[in-house]
PyMOL CGO cylinders between C-alpha atoms (Angstrom):
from pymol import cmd
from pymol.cgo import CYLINDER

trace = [
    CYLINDER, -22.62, 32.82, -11.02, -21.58, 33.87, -14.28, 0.3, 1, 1, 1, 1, 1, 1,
    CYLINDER, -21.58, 33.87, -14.28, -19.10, 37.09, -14.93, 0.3, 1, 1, 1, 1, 1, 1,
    CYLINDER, -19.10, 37.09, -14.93, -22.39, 39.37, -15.87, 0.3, 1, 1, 1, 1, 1, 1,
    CYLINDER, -22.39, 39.37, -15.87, -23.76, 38.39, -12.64, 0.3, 1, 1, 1, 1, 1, 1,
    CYLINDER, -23.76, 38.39, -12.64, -20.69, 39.10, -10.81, 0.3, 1, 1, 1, 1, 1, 1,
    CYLINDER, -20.69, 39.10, -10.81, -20.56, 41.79, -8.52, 0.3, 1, 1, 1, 1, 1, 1,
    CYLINDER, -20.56, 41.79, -8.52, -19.29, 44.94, -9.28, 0.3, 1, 1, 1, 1, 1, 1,
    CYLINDER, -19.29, 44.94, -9.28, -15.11, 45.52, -7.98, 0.3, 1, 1, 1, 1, 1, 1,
    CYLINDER, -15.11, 45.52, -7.98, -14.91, 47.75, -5.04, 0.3, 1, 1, 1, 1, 1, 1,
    CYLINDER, -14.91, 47.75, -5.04, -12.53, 49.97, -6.26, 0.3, 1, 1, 1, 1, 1, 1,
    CYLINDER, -12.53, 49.97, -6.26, -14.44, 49.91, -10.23, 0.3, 1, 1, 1, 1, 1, 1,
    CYLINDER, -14.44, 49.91, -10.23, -10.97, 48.63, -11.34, 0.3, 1, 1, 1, 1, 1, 1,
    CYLINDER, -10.97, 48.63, -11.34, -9.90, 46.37, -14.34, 0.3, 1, 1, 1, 1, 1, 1,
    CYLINDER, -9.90, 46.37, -14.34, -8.54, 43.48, -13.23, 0.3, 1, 1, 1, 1, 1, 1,
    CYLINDER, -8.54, 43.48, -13.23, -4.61, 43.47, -13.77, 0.3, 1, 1, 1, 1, 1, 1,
    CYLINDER, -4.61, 43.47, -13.77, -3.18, 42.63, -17.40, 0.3, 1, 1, 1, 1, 1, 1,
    CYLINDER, -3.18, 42.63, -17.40, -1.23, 39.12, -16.76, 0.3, 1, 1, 1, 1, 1, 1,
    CYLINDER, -1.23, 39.12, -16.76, 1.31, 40.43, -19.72, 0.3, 1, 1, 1, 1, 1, 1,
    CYLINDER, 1.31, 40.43, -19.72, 2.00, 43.43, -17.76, 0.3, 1, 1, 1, 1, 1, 1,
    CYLINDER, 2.00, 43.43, -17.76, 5.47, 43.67, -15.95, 0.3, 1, 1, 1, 1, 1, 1,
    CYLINDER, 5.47, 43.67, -15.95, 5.02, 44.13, -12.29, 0.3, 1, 1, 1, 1, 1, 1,
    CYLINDER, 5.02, 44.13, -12.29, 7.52, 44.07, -9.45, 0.3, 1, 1, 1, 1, 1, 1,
    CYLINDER, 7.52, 44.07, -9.45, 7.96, 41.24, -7.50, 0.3, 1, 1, 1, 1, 1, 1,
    CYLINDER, 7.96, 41.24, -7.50, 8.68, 41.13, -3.93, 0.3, 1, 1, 1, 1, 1, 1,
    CYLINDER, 8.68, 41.13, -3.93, 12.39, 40.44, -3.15, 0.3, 1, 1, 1, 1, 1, 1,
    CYLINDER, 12.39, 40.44, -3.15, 13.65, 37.08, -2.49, 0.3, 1, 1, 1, 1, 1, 1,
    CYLINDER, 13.65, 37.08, -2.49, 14.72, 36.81, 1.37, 0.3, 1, 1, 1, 1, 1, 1,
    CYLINDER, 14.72, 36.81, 1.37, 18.28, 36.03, 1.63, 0.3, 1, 1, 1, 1, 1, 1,
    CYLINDER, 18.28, 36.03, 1.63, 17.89, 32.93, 3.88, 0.3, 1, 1, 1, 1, 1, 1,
    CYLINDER, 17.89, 32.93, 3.88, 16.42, 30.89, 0.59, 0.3, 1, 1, 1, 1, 1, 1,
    CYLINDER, 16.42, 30.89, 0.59, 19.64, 31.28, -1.25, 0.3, 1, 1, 1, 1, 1, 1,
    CYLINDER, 19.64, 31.28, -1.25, 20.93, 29.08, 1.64, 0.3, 1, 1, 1, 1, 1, 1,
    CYLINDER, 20.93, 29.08, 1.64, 19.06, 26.14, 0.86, 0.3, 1, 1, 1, 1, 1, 1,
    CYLINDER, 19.06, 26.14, 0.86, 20.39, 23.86, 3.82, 0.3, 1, 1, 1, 1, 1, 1,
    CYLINDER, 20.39, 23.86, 3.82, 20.07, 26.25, 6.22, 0.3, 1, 1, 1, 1, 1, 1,
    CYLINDER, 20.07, 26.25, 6.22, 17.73, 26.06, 9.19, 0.3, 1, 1, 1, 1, 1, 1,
    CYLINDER, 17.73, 26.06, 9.19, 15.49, 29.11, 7.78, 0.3, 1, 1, 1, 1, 1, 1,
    CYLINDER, 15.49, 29.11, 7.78, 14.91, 27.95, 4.39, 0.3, 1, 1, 1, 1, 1, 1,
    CYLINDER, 14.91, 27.95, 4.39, 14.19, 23.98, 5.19, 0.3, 1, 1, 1, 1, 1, 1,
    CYLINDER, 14.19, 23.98, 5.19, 11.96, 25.06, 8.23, 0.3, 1, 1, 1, 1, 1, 1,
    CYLINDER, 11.96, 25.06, 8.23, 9.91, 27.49, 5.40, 0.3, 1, 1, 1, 1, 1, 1,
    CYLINDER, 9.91, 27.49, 5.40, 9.99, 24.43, 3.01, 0.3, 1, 1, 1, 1, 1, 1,
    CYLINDER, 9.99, 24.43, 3.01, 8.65, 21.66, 5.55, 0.3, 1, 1, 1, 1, 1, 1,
    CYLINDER, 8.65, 21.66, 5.55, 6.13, 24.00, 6.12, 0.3, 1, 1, 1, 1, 1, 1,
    CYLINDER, 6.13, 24.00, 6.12, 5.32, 24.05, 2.49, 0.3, 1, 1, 1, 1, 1, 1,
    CYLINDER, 5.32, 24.05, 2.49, 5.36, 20.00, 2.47, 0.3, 1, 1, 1, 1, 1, 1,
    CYLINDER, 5.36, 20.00, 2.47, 3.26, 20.37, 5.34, 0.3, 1, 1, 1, 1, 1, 1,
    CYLINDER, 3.26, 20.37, 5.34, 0.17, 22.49, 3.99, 0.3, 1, 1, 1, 1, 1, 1,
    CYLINDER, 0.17, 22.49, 3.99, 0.51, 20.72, 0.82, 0.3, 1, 1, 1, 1, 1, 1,
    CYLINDER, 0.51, 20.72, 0.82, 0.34, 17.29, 2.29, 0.3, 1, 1, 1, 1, 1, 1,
    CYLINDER, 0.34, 17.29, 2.29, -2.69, 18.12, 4.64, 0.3, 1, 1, 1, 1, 1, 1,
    CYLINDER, -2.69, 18.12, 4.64, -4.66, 19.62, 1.50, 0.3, 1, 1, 1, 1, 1, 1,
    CYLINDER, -4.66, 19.62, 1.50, -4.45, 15.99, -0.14, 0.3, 1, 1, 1, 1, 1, 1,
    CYLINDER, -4.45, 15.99, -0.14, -4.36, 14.23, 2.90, 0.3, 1, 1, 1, 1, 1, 1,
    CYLINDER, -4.36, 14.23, 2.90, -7.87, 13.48, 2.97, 0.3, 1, 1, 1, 1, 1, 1,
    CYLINDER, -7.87, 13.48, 2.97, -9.02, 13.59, -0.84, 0.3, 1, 1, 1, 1, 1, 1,
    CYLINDER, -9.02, 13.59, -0.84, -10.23, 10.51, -1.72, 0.3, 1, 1, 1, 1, 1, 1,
    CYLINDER, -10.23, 10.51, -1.72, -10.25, 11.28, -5.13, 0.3, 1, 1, 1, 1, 1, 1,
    CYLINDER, -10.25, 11.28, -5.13, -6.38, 12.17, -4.90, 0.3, 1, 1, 1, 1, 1, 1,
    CYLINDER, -6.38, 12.17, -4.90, -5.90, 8.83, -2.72, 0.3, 1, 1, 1, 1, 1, 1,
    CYLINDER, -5.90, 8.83, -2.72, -7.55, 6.67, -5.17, 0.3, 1, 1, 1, 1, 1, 1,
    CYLINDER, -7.55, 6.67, -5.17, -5.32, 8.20, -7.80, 0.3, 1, 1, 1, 1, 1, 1,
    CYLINDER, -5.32, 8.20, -7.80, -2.19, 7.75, -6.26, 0.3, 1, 1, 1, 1, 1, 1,
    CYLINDER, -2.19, 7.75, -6.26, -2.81, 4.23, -5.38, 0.3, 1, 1, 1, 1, 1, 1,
    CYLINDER, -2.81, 4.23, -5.38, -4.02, 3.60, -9.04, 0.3, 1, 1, 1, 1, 1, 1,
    CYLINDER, -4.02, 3.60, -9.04, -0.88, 5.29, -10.10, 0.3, 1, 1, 1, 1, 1, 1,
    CYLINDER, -0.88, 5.29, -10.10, 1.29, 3.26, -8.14, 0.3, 1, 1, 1, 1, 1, 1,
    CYLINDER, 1.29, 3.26, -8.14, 0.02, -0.12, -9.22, 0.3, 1, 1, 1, 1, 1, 1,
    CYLINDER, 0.02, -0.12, -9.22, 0.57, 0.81, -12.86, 0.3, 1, 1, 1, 1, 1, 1,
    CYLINDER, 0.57, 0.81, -12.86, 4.17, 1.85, -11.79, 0.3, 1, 1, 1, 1, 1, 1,
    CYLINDER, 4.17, 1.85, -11.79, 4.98, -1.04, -10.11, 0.3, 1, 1, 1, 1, 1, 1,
    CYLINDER, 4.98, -1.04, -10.11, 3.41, -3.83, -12.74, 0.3, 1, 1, 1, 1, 1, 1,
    CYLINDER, 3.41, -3.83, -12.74, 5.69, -6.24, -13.66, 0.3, 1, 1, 1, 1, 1, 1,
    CYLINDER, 5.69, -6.24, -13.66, 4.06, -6.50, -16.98, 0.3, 1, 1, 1, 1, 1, 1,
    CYLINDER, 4.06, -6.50, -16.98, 5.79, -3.45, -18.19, 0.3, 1, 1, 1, 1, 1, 1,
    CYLINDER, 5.79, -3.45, -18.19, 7.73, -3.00, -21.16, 0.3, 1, 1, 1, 1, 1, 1,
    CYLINDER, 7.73, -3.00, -21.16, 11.30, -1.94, -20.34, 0.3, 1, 1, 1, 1, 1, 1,
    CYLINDER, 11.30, -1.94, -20.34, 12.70, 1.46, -22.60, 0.3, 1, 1, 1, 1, 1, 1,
    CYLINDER, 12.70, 1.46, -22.60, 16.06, 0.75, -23.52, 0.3, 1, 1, 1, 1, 1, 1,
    CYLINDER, 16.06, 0.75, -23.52, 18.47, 2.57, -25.10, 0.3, 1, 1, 1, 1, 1, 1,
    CYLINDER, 18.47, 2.57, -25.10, 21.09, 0.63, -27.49, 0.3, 1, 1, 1, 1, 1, 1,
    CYLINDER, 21.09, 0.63, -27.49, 25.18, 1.62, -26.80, 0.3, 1, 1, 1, 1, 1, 1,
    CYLINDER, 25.18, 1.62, -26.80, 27.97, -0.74, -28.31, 0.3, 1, 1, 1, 1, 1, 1,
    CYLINDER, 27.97, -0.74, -28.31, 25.84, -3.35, -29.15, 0.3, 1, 1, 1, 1, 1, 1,
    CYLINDER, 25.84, -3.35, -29.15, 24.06, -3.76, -25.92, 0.3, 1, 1, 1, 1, 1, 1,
    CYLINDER, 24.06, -3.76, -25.92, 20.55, -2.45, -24.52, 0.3, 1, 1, 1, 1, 1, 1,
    CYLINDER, 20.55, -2.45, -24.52, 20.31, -0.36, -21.50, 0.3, 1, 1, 1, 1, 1, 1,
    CYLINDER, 20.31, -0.36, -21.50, 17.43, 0.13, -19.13, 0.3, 1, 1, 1, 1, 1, 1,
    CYLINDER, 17.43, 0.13, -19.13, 16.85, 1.69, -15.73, 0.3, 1, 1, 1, 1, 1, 1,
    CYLINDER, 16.85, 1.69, -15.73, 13.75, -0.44, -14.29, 0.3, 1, 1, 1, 1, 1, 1,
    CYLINDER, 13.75, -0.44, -14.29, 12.22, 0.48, -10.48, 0.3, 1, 1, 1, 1, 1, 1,
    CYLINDER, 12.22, 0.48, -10.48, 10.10, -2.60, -9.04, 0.3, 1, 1, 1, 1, 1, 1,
    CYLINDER, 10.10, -2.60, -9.04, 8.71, -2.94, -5.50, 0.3, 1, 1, 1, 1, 1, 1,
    CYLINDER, 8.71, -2.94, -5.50, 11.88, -4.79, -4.54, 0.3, 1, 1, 1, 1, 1, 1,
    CYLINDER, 11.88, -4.79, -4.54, 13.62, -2.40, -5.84, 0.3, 1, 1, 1, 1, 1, 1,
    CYLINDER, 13.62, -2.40, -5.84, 11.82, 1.64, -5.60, 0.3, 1, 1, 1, 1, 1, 1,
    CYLINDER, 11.82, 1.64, -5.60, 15.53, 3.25, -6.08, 0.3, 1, 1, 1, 1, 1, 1,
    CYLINDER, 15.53, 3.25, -6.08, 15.73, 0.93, -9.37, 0.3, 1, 1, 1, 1, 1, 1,
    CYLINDER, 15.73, 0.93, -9.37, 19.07, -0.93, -10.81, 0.3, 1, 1, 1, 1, 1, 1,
    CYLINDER, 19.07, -0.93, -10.81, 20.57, -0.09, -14.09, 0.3, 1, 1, 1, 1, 1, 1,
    CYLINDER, 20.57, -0.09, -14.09, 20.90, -2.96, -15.66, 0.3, 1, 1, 1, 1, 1, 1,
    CYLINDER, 20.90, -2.96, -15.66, 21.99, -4.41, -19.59, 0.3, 1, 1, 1, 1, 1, 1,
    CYLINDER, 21.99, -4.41, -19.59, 21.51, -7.20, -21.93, 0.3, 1, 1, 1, 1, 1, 1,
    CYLINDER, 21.51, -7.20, -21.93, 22.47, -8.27, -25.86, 0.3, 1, 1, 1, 1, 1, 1,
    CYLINDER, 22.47, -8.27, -25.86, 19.66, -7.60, -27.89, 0.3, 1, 1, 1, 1, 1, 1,
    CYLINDER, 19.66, -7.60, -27.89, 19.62, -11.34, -28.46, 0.3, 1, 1, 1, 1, 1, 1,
    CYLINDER, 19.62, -11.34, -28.46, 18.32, -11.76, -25.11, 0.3, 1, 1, 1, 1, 1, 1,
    CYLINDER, 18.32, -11.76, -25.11, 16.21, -8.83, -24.86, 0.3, 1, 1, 1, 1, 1, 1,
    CYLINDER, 16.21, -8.83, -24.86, 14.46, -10.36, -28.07, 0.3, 1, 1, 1, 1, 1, 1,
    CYLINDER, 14.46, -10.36, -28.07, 14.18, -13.45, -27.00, 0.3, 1, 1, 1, 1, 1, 1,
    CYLINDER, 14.18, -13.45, -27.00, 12.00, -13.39, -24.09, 0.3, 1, 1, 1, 1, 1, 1,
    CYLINDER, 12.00, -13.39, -24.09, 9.71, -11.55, -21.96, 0.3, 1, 1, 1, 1, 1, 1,
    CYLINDER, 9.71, -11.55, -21.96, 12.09, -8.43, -20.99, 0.3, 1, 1, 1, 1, 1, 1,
    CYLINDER, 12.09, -8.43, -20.99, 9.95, -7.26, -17.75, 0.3, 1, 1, 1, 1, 1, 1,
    CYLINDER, 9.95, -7.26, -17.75, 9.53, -10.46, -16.52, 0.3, 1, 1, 1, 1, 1, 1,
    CYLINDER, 9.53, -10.46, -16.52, 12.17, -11.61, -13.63, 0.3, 1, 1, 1, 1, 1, 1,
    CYLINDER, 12.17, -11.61, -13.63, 13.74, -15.01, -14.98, 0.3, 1, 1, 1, 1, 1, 1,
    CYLINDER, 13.74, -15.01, -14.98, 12.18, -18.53, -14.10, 0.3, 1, 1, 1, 1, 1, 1,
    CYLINDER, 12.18, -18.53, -14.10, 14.27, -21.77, -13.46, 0.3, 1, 1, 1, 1, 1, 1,
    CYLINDER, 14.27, -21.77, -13.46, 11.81, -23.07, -16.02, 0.3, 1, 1, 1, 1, 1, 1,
    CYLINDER, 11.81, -23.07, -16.02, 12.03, -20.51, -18.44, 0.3, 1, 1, 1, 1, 1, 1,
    CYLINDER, 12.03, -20.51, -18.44, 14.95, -20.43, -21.28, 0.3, 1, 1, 1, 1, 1, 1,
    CYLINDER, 14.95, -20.43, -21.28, 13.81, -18.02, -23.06, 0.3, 1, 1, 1, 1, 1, 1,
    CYLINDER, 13.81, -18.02, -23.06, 13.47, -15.32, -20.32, 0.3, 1, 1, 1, 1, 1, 1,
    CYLINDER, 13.47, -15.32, -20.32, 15.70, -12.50, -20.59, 0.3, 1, 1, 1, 1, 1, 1,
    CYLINDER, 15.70, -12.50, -20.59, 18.61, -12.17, -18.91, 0.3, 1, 1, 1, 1, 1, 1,
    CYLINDER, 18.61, -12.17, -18.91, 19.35, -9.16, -17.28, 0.3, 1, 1, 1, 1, 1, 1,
    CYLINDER, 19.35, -9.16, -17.28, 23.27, -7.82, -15.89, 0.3, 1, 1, 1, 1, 1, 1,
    CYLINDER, 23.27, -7.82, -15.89, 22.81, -5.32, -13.46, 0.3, 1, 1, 1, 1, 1, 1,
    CYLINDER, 22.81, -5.32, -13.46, 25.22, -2.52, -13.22, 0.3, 1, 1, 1, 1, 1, 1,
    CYLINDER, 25.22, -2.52, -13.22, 23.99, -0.49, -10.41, 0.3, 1, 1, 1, 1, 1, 1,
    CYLINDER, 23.99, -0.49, -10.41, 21.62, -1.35, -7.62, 0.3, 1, 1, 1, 1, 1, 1,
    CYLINDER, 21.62, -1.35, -7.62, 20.59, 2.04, -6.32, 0.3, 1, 1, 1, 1, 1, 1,
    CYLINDER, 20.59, 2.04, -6.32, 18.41, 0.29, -2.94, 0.3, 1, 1, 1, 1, 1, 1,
    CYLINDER, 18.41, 0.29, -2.94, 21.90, -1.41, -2.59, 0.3, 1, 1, 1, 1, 1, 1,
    CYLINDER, 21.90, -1.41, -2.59, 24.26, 0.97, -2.80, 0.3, 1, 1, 1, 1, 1, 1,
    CYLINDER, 24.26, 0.97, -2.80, 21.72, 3.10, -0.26, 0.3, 1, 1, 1, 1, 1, 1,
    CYLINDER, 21.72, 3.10, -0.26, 22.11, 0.59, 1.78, 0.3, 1, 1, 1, 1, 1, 1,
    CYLINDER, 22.11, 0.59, 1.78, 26.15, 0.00, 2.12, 0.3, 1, 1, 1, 1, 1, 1,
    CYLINDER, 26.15, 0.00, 2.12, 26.31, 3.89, 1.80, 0.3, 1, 1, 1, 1, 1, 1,
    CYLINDER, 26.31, 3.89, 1.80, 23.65, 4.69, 4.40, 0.3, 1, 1, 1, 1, 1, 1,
    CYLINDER, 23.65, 4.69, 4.40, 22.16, 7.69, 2.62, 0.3, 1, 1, 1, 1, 1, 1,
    CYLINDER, 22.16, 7.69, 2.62, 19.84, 7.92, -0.50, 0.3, 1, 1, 1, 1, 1, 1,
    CYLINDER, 19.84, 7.92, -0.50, 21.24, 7.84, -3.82, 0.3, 1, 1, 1, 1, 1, 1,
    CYLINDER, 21.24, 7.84, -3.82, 18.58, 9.48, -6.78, 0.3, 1, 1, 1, 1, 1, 1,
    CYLINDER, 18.58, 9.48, -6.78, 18.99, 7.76, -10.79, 0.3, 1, 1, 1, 1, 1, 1,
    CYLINDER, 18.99, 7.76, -10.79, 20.00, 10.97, -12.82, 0.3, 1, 1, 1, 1, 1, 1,
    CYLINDER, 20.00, 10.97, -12.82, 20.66, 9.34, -15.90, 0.3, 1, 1, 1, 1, 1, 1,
    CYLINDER, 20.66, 9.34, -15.90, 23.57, 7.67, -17.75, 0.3, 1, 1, 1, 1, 1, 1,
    CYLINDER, 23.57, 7.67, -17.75, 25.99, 8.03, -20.44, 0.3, 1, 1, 1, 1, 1, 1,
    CYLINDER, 25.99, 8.03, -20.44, 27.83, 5.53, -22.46, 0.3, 1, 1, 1, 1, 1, 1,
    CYLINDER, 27.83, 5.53, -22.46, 31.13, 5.92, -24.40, 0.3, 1, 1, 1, 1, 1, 1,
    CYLINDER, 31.13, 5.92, -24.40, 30.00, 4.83, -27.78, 0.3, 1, 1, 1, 1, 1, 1,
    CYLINDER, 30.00, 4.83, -27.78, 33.10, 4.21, -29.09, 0.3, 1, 1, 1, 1, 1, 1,
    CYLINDER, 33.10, 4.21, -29.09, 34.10, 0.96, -30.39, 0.3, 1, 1, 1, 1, 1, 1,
    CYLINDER, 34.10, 0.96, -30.39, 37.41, 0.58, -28.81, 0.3, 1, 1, 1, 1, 1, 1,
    CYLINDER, 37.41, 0.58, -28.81, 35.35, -0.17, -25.20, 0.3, 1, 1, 1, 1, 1, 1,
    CYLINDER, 35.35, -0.17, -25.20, 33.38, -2.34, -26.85, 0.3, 1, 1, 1, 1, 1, 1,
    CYLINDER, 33.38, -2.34, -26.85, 33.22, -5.38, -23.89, 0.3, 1, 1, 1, 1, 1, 1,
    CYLINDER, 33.22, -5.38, -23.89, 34.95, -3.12, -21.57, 0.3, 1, 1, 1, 1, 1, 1,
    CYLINDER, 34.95, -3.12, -21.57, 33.10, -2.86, -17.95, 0.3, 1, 1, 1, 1, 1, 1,
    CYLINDER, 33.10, -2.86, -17.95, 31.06, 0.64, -18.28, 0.3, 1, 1, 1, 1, 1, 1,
    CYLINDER, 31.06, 0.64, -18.28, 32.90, 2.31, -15.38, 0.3, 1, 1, 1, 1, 1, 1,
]
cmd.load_cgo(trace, "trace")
C-alpha cells in the first residue's frame, strides 16, 4: 500500500514535523545511578527483548557467524601505528578475544608475514613482543579488562625504554 492508498488519519492531522522541538519525557532519577539495582534490572531487560528479537533470525545468525570468521582469520593484516622507531598493533585472535598489545622493528614487521603466528621453520616470520595480554591479565585479576587504546611518549629520550 502506497501513501495515496493509505487511509485517511483519525484525527485528519499532519503527521508531526521531525525538526520541530517537542518535550521529552523526564529522565527517571534511578538511570543516573547506573549500578544501581533499578537501572541494571531496566537495562537487562533491554538486553533481554533485544536478544529474543534476533534470537531466532537466521538471517542475523548467519551474519554474525560470517562476521566472526572474518574477525578471527589469521590471514589478517595487522594496523600498526609507528612510535620511536617501533610498530604497534593491538591484534584479538580466538586464543586470545581480549587481544594483546604487542610491538616489533619495522625490520621484522617487513620481513615476514605479520598476522601469521611464528613457525620453528620459518625465519622470516615476524616476531612479535607482547606488551599486554588482556585474556591474561583477566585472568590473574579475575575481572574483565576492555582495550581502550594506547599512547606512546614520542620523545626520543625513551627511545628503548620499556613503555610503562
Amino acid at each position: 500500500m502506497d501513501r495515496t492508498d493509505a487511509p485517511p488519519r483519525a484525527d485528519d492531522s499532519a503527521p508531526p514535523d521531525p525538526t520541530e522541538a517537542r518535550e521529552l519525557p523526564p529522565v527517571p532519577a534511578w538511570l543516573d545511578e547506573p549500578t544501581g539495582e533499578q537501572a541494571l534490572a531496566w537495562a537487562a531487560a533491554r538486553t533481554d527483548e533485544t536478544v529474543s528479537a534476533f534470537t531466532d533470525d537466521v538471517d542475523y545468525l548467519r551474519l554474525t557467524q560470517d562476521l566472526q570468521e572474518i574477525l578471527d582469520s589469521p590471514d589478517r593484516i595487522p594496523a600498526v601505528t609507528e612510535a620511536v622507531g617501533m610498530v604497534y598493533n593491538f591484534w584479538t585472535s580466538p586464543e586470545h578475544p581480549r587481544g594483546v598489545w604487542r610491538r616489533t622493528t619495522w625490520a621484522s614487521y617487513a620481513a615476514g608475514a605479520p598476522s601469521r603466528p611464528p613457525r620453528p621453520d620459518d625465519a622470516s616470520a615476524t616476531e612479535w613482543e607482547v606488551l599486554l595480554d588482556l585474556d591474561a591479565e583477566r585472568r590473574r585479576r579475575g575481572h574483565d579488562l576492555a582495550w581502550a587504546g594506547r599512547r606512546c611518549c614520542k620523545s626520543a629520550r625513551w627511545q628503548g625504554a620499556a613503555p610503562w
